[in-house]
C-alpha positions in Angstrom: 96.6 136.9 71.1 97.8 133.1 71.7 98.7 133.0 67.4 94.7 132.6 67.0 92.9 134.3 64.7 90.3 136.8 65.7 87.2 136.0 63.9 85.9 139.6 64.2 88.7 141.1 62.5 88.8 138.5 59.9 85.0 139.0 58.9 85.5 143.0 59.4 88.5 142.6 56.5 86.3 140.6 54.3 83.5 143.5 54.5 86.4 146.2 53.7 87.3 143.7 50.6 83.9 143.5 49.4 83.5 147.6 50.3 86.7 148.4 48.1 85.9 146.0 45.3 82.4 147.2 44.8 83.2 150.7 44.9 81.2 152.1 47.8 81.4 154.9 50.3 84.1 153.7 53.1 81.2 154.6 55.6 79.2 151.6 55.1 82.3 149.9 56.1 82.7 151.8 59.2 78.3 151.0 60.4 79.3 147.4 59.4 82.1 147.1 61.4 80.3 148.6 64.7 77.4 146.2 65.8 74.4 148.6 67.7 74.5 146.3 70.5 76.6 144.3 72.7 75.9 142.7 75.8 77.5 140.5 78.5 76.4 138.6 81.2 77.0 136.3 84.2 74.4 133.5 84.1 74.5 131.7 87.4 72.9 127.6 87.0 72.0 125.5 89.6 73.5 122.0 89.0 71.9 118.8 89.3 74.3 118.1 92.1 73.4 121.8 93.8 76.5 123.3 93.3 76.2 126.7 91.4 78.5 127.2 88.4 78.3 130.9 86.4 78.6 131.1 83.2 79.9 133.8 80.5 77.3 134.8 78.0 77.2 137.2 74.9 74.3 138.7 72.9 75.3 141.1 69.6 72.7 142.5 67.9 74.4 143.9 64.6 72.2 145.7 62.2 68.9 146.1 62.3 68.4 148.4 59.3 66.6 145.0 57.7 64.0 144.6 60.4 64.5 142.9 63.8 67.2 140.7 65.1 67.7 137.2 63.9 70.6 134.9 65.4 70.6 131.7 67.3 72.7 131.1 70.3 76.1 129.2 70.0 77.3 126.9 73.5 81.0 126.3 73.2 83.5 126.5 75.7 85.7 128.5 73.6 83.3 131.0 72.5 83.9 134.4 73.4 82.7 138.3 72.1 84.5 138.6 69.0 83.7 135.2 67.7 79.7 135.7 68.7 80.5 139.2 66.9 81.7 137.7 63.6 78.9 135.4 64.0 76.1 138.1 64.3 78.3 140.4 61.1 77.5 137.0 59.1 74.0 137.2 60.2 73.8 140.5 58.8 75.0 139.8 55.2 73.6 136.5 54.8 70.0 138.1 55.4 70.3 141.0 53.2 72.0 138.7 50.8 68.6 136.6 50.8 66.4 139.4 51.1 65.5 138.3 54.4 63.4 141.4 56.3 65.7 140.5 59.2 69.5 142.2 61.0 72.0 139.9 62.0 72.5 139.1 65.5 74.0 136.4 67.8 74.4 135.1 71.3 76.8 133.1 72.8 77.4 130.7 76.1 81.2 129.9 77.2 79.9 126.1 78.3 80.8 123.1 77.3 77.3 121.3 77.2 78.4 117.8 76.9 79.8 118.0 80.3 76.8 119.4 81.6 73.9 118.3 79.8 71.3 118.1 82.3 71.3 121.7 84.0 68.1 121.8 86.6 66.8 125.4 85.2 63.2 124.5 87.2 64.5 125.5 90.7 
């Protein structure tokens, strides 16, 4: 995988770490590692000089066992699904850890918005 490190598997082995150390049933590690939902999507923009450009875009929705989904959207041109993934497992624990009534979620935009700041969305 180009020597990088895949964010997903790194927060999955930090949940199995905190699963072993606290002594609970390896199940809960197996829900945490499986988000309920995962989508993907082409997202065609019009450009402000009318040429059409599509863009990649990802939407996890981890755990809602908490209440409803709660997860901002990340625009990067490297994002991609396993780093939105990691993003939305985050979510997850750092709700629960704050007794938030919300599940983790995240989505995600491969676009690098400094290059194209001004996307006409109105036509």
């Amino acid at each position: 995988m180009n020597g990088q490190v895949n964010s997903f598997e790194l927060a999955c082995n930090h949940v199995l770490s905190a699963v072993r150390r606290l002594n609970l049933n390896p199940a809960v590690y197996e829900i945490l590692r499986n988000p309920e939902r995962v989508l993907t999507a082409a997202i065609p923009v019009k450009m402000d000089d009318g040429s059409i450009k599509v863009f990649t875009g990802y939407r996890v929705q981890h755990c809602s066992v908490l209440g409803p989904f709660k997860g901002g959207i990340r625009f990067h041109p490297d994002v991609n699904m396993d780093e939105v993934k990691a993003l939305a497992l985050w979510m997850t624990m750092k709700c629960a850890v704050l007794g938030l009534p919300y599940g983790g979620a995240k989505g995600g935009v491969t676009c690098d918005p400094r290059k194209c700041p001004l996307m006409n969305w109105r036509d």
